[in-house]
N, CA, C and O atoms as a MOPAC input file, in Angstrom:
PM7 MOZYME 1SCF
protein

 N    -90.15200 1    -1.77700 1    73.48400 1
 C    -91.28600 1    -2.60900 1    73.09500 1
 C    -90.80600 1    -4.04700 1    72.92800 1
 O    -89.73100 1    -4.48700 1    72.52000 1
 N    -91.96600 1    -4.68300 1    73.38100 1
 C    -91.32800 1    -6.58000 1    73.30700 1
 C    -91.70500 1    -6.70600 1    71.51900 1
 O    -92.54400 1    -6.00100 1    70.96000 1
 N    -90.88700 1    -7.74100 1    70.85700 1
 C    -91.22500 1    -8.22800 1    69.51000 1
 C    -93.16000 1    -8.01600 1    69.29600 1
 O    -93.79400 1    -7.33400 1    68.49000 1
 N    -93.40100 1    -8.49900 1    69.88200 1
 C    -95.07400 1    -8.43000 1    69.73000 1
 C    -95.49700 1    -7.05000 1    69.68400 1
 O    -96.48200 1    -6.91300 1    68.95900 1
 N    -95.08500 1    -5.98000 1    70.21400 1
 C    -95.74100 1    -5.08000 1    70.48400 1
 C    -95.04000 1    -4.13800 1    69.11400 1
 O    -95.58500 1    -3.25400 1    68.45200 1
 N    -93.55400 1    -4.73900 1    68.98800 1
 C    -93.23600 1    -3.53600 1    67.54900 1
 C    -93.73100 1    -3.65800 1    66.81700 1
 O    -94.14700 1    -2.69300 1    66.17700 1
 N    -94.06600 1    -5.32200 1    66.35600 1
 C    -94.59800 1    -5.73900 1    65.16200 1
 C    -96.27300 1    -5.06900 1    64.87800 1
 O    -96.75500 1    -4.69400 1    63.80900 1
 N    -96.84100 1    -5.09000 1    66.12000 1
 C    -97.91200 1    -4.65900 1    65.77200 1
 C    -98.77400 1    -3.14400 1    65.84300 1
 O    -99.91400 1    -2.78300 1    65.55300 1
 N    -97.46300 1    -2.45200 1    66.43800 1
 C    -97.17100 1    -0.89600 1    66.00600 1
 C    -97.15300 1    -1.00300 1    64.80800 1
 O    -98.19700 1    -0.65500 1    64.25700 1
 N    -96.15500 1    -1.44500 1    64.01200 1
 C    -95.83800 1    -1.03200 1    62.82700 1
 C    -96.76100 1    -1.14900 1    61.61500 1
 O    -96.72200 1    -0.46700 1    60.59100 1
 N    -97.81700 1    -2.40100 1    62.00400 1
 C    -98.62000 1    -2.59500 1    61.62500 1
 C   -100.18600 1    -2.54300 1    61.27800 1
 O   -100.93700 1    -2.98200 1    60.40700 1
 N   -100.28000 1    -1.58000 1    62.71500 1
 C   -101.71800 1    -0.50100 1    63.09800 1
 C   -101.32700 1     0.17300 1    61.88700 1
 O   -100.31500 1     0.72000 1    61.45100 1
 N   -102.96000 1    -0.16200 1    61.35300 1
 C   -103.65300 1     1.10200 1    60.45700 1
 C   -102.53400 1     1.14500 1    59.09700 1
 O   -101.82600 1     0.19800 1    58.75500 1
 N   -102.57400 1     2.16900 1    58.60000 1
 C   -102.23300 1     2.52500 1    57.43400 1
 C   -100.86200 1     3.40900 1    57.53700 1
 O   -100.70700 1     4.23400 1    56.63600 1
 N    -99.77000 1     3.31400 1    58.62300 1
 C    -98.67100 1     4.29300 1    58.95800 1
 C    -97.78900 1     3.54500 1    57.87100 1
 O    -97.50200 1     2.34800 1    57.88900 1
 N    -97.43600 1     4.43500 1    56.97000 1
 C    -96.80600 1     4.30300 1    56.23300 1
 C    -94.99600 1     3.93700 1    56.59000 1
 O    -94.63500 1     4.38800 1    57.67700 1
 N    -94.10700 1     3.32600 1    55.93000 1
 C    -92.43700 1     3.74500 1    56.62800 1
 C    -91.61500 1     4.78200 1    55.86900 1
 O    -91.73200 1     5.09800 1    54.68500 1
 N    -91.03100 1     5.10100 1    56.49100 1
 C    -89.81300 1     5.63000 1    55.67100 1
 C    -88.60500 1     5.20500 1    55.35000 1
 O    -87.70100 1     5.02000 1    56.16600 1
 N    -88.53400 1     5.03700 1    54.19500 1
 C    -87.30400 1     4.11100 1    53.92400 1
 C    -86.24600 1     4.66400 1    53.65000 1
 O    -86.28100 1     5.68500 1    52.96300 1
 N    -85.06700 1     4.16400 1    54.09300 1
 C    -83.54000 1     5.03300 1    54.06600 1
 C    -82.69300 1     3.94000 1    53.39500 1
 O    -82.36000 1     2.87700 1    53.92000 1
 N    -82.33400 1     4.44600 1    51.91000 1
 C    -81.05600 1     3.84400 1    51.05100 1
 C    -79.61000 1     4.72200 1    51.28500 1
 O    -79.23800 1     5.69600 1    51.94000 1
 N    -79.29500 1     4.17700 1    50.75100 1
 C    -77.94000 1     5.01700 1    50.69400 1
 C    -77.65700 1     5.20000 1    48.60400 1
 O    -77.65000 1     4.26000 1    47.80900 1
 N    -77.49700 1     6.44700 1    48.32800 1
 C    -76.87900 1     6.50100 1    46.73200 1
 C    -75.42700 1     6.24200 1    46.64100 1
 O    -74.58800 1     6.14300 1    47.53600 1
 N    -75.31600 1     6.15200 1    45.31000 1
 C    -74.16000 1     5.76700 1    45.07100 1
 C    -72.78600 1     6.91100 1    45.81000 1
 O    -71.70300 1     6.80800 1    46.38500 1
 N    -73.40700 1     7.60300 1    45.48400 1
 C    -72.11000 1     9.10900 1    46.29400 1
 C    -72.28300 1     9.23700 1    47.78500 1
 O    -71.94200 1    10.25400 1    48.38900 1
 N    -72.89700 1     8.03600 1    48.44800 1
 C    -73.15300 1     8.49800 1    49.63700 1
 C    -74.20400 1     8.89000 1    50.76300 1
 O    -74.38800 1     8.69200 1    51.96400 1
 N    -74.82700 1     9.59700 1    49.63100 1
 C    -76.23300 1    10.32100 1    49.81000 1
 C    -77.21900 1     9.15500 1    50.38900 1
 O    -77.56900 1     7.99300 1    50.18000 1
 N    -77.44400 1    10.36200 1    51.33700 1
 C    -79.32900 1     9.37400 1    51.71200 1
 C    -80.14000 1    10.08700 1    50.82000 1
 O    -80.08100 1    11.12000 1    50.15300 1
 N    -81.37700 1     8.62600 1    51.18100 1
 C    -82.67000 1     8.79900 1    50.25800 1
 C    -83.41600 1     8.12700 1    51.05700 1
 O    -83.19800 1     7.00600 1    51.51600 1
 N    -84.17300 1     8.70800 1    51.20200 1
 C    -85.11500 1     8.61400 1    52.21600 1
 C    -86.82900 1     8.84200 1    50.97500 1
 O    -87.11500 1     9.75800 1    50.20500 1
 N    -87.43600 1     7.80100 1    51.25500 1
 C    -88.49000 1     8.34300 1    51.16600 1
 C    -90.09700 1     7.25000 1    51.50700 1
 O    -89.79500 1     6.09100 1    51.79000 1
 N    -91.43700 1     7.50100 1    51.49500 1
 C    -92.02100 1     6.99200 1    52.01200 1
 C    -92.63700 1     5.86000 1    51.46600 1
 O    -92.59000 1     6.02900 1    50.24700 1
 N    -93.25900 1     4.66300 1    51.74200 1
 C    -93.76700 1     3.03700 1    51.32300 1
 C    -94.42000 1     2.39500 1    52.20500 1
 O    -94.24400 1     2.33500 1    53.42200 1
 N    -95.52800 1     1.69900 1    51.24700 1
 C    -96.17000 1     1.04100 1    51.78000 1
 C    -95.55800 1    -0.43400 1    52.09700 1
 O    -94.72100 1    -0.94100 1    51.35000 1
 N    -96.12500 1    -1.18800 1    53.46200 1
 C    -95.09800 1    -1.99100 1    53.28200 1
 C    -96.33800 1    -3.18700 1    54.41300 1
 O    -97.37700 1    -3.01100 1    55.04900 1
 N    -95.62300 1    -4.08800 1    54.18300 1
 C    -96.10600 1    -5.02700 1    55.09200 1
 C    -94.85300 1    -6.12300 1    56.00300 1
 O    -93.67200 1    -6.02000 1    55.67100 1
 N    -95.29500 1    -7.22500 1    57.24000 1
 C    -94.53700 1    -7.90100 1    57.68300 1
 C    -94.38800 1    -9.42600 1    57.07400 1
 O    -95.46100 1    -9.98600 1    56.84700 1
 N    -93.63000 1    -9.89200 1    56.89000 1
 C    -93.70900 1   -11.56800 1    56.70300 1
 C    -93.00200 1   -12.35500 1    57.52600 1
 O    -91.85400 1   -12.68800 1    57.23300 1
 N    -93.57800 1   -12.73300 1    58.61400 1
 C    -92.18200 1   -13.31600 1    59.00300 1
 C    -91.23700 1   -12.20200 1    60.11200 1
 O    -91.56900 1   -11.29200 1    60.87200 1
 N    -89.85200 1   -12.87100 1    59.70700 1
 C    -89.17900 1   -12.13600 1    59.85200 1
 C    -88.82100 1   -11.35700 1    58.79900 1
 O    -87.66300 1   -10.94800 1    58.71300 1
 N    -89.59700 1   -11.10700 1    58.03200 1
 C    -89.30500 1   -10.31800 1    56.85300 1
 C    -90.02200 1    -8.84600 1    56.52900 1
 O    -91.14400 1    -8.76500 1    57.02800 1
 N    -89.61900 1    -7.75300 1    55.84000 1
 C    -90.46500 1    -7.00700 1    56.10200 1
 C    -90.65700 1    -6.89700 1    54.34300 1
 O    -89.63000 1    -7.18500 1    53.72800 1
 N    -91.86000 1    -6.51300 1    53.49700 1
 C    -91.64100 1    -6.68600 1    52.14600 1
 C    -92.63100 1    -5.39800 1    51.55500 1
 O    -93.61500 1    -4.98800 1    52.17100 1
 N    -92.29600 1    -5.00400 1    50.60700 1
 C    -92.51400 1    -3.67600 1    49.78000 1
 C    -92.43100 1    -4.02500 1    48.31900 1
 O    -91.81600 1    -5.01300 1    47.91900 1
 N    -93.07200 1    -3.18200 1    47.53100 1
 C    -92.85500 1    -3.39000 1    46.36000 1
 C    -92.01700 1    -2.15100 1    45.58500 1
 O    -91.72500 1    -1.20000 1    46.31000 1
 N    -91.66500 1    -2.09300 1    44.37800 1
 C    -91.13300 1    -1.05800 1    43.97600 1
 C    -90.55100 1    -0.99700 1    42.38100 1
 O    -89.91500 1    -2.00500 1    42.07100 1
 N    -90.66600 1    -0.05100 1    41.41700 1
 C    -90.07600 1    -0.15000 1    39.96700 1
 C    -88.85500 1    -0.37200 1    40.15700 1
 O    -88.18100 1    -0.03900 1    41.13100 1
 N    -88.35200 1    -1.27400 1    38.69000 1
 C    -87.00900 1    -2.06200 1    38.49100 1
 C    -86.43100 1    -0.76900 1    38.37500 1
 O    -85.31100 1    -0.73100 1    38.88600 1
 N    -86.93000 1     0.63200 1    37.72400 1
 C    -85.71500 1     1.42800 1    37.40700 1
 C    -86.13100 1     3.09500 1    38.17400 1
 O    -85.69700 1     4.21100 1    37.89000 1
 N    -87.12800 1     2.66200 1    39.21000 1
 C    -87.25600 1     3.71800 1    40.27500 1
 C    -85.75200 1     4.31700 1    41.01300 1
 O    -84.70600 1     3.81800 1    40.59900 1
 N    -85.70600 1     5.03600 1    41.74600 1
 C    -84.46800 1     5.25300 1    42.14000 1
 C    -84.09200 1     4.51900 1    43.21900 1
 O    -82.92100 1     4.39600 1    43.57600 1
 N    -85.43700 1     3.81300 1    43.99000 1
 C    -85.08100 1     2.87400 1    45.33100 1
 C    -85.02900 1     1.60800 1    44.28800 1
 O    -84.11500 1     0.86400 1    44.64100 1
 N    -85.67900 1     1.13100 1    43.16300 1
 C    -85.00400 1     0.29500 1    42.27400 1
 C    -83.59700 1    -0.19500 1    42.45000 1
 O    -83.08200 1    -1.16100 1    43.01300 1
 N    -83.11000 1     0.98000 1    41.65800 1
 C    -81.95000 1     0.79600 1    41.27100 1
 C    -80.61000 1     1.14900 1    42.46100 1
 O    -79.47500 1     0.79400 1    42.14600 1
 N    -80.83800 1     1.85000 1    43.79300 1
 C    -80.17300 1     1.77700 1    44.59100 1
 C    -80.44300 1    -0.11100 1    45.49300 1
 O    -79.74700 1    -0.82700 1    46.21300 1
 N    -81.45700 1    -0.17800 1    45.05000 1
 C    -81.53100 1    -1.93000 1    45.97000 1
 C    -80.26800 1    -2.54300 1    45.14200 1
 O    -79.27200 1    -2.84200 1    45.80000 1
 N    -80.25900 1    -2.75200 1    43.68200 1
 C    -79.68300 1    -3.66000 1    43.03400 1
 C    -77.63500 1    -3.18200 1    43.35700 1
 O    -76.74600 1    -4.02600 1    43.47000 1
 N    -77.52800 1    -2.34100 1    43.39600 1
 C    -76.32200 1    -1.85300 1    44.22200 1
 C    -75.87400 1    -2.02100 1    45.38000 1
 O    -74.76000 1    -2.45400 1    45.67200 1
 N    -77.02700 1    -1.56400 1    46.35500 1
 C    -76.34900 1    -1.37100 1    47.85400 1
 C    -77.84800 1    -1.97200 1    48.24700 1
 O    -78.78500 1    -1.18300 1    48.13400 1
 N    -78.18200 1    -3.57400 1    48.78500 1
 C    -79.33700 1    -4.18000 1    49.56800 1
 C    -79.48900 1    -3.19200 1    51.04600 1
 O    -80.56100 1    -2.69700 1    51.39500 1
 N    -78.61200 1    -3.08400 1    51.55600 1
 C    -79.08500 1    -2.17500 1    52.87000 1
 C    -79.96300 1    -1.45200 1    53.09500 1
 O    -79.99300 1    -0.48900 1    52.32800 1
 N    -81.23400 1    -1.49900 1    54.32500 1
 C    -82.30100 1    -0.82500 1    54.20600 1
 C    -82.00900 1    -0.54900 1    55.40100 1
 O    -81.14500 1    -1.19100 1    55.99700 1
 N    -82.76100 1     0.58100 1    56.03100 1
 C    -83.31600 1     0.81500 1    57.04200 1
 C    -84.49900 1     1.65300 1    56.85000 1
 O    -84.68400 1     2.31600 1    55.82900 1
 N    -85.45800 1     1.60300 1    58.04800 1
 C    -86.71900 1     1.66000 1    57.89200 1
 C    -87.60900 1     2.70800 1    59.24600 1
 O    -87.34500 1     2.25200 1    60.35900 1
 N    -88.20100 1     3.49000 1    59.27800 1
 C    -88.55500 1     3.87400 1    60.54900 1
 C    -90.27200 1     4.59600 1    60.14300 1
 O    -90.78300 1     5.50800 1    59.49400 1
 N    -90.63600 1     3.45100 1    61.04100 1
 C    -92.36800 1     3.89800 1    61.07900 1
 C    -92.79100 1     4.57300 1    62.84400 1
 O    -92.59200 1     4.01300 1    63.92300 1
 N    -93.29600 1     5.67300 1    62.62300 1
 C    -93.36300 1     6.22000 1    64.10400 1
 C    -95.11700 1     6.84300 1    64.01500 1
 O    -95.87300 1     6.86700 1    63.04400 1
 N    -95.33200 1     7.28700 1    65.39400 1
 C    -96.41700 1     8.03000 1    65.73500 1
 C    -96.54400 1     9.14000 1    66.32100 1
 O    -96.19900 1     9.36600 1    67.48000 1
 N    -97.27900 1    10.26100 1    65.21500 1
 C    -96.87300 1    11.42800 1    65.11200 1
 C    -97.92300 1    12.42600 1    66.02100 1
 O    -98.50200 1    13.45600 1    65.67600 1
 N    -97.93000 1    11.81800 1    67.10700 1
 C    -99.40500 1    12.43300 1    68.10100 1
 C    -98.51100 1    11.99100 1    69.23900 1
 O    -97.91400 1    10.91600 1    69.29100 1
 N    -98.48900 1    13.25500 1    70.42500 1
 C    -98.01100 1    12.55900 1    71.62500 1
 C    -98.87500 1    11.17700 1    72.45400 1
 O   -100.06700 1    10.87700 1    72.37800 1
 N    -97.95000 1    10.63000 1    73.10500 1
 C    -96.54700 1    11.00400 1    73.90200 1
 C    -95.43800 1     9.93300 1    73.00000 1
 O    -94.49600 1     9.30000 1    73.47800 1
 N    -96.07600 1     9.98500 1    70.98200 1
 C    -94.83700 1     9.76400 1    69.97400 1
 C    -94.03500 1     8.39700 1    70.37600 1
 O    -93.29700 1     8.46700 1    71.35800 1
 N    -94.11700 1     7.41800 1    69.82100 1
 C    -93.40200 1     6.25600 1    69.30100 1
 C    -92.82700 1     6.05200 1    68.06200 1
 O    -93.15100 1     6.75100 1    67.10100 1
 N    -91.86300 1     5.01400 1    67.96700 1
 C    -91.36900 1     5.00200 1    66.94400 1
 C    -90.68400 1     3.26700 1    66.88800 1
 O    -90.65300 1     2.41800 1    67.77900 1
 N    -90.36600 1     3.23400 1    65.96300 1
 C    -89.87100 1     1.87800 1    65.72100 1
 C    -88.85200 1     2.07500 1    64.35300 1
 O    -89.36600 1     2.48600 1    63.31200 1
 N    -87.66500 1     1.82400 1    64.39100 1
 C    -87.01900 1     1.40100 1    63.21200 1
 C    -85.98700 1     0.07900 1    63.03800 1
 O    -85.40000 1    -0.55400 1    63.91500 1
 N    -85.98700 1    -0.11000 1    61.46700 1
 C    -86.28800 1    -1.68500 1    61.46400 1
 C    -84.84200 1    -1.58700 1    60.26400 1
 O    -84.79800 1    -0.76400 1    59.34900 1
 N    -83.77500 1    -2.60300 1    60.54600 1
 C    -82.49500 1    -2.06100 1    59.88700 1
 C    -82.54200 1    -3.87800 1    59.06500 1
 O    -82.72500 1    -4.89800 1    59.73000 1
 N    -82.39300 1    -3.86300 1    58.00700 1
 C    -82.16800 1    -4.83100 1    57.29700 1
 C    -81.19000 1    -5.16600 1    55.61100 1
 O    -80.70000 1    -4.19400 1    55.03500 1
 N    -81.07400 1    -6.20100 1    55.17500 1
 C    -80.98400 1    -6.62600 1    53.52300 1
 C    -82.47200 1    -7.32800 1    53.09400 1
 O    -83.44000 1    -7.99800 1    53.45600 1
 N    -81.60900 1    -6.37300 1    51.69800 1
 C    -83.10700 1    -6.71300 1    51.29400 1
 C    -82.49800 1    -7.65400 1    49.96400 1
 O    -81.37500 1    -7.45200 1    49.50100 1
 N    -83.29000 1    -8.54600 1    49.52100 1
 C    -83.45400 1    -9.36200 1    48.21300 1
 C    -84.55700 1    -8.99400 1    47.17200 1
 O    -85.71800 1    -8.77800 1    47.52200 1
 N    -84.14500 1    -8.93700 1    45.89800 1
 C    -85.17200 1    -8.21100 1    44.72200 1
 C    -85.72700 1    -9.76000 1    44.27000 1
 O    -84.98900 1   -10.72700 1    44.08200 1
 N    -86.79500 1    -9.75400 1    44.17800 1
 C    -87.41400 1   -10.76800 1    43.00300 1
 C    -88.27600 1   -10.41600 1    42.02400 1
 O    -89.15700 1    -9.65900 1    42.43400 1
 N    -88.36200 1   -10.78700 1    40.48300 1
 C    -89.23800 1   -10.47600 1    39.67400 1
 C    -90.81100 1   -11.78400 1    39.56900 1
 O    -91.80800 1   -11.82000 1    38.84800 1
 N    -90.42400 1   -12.44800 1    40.40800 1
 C    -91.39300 1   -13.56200 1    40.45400 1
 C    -92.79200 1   -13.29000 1    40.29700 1
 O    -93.36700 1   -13.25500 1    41.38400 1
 N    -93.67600 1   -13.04500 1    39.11100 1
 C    -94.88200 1   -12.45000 1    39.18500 1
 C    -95.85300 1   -12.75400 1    40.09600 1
 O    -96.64500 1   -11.94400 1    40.57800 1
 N    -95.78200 1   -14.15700 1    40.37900 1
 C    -96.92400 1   -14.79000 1    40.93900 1
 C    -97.15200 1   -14.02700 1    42.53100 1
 O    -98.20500 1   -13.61200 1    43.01500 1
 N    -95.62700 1   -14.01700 1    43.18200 1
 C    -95.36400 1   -13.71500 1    44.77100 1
 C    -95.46800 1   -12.05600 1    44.27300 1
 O    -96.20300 1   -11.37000 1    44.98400 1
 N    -95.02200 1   -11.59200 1    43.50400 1
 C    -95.20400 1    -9.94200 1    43.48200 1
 C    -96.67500 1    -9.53700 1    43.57400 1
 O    -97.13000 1    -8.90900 1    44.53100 1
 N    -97.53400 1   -10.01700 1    42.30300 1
 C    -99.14300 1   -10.00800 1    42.20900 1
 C    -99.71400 1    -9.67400 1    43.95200 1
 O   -100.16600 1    -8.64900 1    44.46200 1
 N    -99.40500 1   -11.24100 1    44.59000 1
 C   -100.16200 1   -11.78800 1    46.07300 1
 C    -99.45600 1   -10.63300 1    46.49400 1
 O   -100.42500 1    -9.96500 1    46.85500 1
 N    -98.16600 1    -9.69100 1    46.77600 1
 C    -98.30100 1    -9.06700 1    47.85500 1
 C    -98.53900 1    -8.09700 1    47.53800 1
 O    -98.98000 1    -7.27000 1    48.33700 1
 N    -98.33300 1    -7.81300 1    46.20400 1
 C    -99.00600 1    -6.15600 1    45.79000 1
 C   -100.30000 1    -5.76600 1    46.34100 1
 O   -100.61100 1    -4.67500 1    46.81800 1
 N   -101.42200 1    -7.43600 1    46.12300 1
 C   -102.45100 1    -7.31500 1    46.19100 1
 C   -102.74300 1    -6.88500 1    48.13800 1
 O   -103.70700 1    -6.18900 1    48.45700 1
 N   -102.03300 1    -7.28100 1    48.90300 1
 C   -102.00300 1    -7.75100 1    49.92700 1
 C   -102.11300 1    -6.13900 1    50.47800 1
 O   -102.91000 1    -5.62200 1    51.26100 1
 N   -100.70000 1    -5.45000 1    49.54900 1
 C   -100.46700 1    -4.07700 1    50.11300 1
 C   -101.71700 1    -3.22800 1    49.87300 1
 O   -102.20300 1    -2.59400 1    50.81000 1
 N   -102.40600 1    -3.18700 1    48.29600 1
 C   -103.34500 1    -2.72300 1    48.34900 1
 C   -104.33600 1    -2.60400 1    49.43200 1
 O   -104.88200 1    -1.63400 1    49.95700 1
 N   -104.40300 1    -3.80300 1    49.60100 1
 C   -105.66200 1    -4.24500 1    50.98500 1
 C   -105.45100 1    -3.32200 1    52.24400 1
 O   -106.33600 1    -2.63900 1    52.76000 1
 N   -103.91400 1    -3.42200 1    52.72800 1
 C   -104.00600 1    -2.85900 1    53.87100 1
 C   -104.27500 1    -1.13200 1    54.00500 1
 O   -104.86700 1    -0.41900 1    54.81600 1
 N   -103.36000 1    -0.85900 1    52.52500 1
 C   -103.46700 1     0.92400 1    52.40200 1
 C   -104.69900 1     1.31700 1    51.57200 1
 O   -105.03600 1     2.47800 1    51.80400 1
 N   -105.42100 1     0.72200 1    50.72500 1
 C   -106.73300 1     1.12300 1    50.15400 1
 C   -107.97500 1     0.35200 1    50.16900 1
 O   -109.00200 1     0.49600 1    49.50600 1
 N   -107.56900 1    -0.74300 1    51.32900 1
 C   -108.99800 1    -1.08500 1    51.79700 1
 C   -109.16000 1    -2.32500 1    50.55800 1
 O   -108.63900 1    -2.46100 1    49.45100 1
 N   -110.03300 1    -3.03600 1    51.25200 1
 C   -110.34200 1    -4.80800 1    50.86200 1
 C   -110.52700 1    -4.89600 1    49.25800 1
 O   -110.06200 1    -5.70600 1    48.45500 1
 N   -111.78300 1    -3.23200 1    48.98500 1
 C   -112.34800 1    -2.95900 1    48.06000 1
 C   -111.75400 1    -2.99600 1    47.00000 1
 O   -112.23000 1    -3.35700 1    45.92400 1
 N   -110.41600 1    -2.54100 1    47.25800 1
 C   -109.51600 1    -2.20400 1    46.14200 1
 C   -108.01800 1    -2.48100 1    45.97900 1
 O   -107.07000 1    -1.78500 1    45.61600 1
 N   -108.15400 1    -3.78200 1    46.39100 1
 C   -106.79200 1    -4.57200 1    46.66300 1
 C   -106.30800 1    -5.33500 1    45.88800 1
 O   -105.11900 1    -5.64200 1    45.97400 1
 N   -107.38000 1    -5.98500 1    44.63600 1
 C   -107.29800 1    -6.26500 1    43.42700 1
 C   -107.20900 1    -5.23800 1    42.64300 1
 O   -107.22400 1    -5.82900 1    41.56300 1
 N   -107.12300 1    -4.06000 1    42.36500 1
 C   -106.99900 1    -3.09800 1    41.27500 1
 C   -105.36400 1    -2.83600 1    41.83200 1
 O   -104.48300 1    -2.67600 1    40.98800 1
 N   -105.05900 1    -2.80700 1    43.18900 1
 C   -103.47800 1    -2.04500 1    43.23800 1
 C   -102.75400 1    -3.49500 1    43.05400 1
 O   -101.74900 1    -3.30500 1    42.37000 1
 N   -102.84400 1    -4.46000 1    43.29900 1
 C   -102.47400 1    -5.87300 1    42.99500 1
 C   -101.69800 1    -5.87900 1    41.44800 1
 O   -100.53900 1    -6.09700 1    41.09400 1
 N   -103.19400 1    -5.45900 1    40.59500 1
 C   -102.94900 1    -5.56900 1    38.93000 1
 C   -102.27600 1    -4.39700 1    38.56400 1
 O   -102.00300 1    -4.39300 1    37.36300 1
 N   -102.00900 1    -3.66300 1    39.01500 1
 C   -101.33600 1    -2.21000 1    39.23500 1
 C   -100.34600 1    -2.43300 1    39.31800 1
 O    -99.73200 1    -2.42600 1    38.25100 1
 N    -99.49000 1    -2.79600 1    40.68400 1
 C    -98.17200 1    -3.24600 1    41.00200 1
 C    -97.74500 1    -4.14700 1    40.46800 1
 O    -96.61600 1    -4.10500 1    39.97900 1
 N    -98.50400 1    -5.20600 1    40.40500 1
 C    -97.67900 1    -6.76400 1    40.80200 1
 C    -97.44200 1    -7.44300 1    39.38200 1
 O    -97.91800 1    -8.52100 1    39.02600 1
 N    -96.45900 1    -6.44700 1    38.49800 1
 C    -96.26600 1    -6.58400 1    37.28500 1
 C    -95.03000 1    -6.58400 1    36.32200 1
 O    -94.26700 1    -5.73800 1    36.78900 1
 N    -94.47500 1    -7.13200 1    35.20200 1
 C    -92.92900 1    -6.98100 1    34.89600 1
 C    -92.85800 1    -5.73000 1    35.15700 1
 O    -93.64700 1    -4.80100 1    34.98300 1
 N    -91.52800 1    -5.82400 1    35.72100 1
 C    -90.79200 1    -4.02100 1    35.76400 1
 C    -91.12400 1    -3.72600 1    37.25600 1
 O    -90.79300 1    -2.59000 1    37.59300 1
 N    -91.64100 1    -4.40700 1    38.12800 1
 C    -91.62900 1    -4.12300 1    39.09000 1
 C    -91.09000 1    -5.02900 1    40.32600 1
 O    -91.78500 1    -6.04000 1    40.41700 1
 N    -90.16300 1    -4.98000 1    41.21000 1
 C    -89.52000 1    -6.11300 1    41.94000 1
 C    -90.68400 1    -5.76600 1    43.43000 1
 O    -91.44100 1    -4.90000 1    43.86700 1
 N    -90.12100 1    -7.19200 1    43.75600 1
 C    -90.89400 1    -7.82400 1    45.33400 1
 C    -89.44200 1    -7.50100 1    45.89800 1
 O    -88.44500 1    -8.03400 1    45.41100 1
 N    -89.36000 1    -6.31000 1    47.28600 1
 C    -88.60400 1    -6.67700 1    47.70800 1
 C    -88.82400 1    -7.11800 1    49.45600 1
 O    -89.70500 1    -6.87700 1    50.28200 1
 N    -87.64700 1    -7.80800 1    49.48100 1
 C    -87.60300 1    -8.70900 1    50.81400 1
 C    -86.95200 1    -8.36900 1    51.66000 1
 O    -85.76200 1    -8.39000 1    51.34600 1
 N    -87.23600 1    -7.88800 1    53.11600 1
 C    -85.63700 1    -7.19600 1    53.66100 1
 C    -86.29000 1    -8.04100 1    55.17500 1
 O    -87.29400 1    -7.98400 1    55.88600 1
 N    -84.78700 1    -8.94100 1    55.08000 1
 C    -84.56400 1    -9.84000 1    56.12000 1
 C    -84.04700 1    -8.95800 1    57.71700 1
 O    -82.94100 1    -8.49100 1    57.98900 1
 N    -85.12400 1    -8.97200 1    58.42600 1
 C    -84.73400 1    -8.11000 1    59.41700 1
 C    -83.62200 1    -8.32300 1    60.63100 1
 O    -83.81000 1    -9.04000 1    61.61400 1
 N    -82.82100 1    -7.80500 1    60.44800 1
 C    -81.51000 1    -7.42200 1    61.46800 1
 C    -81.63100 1    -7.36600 1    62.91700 1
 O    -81.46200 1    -8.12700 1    63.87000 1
 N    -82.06400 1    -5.92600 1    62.66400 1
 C    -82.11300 1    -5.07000 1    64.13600 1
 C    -83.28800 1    -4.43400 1    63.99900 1
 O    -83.79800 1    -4.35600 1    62.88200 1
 N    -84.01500 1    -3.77600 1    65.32800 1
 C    -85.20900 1    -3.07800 1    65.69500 1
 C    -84.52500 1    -2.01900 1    66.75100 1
 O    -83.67500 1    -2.31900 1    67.58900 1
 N    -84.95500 1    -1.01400 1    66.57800 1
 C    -85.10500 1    -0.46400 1    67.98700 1
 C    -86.28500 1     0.04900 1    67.93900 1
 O    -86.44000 1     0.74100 1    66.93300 1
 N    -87.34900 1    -0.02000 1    68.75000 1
 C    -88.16700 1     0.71700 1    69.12900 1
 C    -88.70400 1     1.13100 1    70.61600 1
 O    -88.59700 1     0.49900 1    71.66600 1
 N    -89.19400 1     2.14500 1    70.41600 1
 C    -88.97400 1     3.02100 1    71.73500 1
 C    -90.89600 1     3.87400 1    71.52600 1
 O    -91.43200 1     4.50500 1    70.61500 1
 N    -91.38200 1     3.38300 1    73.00900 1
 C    -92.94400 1     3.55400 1    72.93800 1
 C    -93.07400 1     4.65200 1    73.92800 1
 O    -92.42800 1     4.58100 1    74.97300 1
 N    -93.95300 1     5.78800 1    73.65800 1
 C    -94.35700 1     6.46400 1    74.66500 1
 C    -92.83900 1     8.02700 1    75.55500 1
 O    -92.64300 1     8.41900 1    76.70500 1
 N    -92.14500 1     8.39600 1    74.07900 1
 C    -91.20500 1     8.93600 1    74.21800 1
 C    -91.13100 1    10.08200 1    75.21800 1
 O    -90.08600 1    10.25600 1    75.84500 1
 N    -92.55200 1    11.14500 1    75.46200 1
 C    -92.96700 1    12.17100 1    75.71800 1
 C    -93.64300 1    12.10400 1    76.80800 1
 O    -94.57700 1    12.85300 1    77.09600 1
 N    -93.16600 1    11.10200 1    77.55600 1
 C    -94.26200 1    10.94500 1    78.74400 1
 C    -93.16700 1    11.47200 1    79.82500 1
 O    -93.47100 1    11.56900 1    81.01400 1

């Protein structure tokens, strides 16, 4: 896929990513987030003392893979660092932002005031690498 076309895979509809940390022993952790693009940035929100929390403040390394689960199956994954901020103002706007895209316009101010609050970081993951690969099953 050209830049244009991952970005806006990843960005159809409500496909959630899966996000891959690494724990302290090694271990993956994998699990699923709502997320949006900025830029070259890709940004999520998340609790200061969640377990993807507290593996960000250790080990920034993300990787990321949003795919489509209906043939002929695409996929895209998105390998980055990420940066934590507690900045309320920028957490609020994208909490609110995320709301919008995963629960609709209606209710993008309630997940906004929900998320975008102390104890919860903005994170930022400056994107690296992509691979994505469209139309696997054909």
């Amino acid at each position: 896929m050209t830049d244009a076309e991952w970005r806006e895979f990843v960005l159809a509809g409500t496909r959630t990513g899966k996000v891959g940390l690494t724990r302290a022993d090694g271990a993956p952790h994998v699990t699923p987030i709502w997320f949006l693009l900025d830029g070259d940035d890709l940004v999520f929100t998340t609790g200061k003392t969640s377990l993807k929390g507290r593996i960000l403040e250790r080990d920034p390394r993300v990787c990321l893979c949003v795919d489509e689960q209906e043939p002929p199956y695409s996929f895209v994954v998105i390998h980055g660092v990420a940066s934590l901020s507690e900045d309320l103002d920028e957490l609020r706007r994208w909490a609110t932002a995320l709301g919008a895209r995963y629960m609709g316009q209606d209710r993008a101010e309630e997940f906004g005031a929900r998320n975008g609050v102390p104890g919860e970081y903005l994170v930022r993951v400056r994107i690296a690498k992509v691979i994505a690969q469209r139309d696997i099953a054909i």
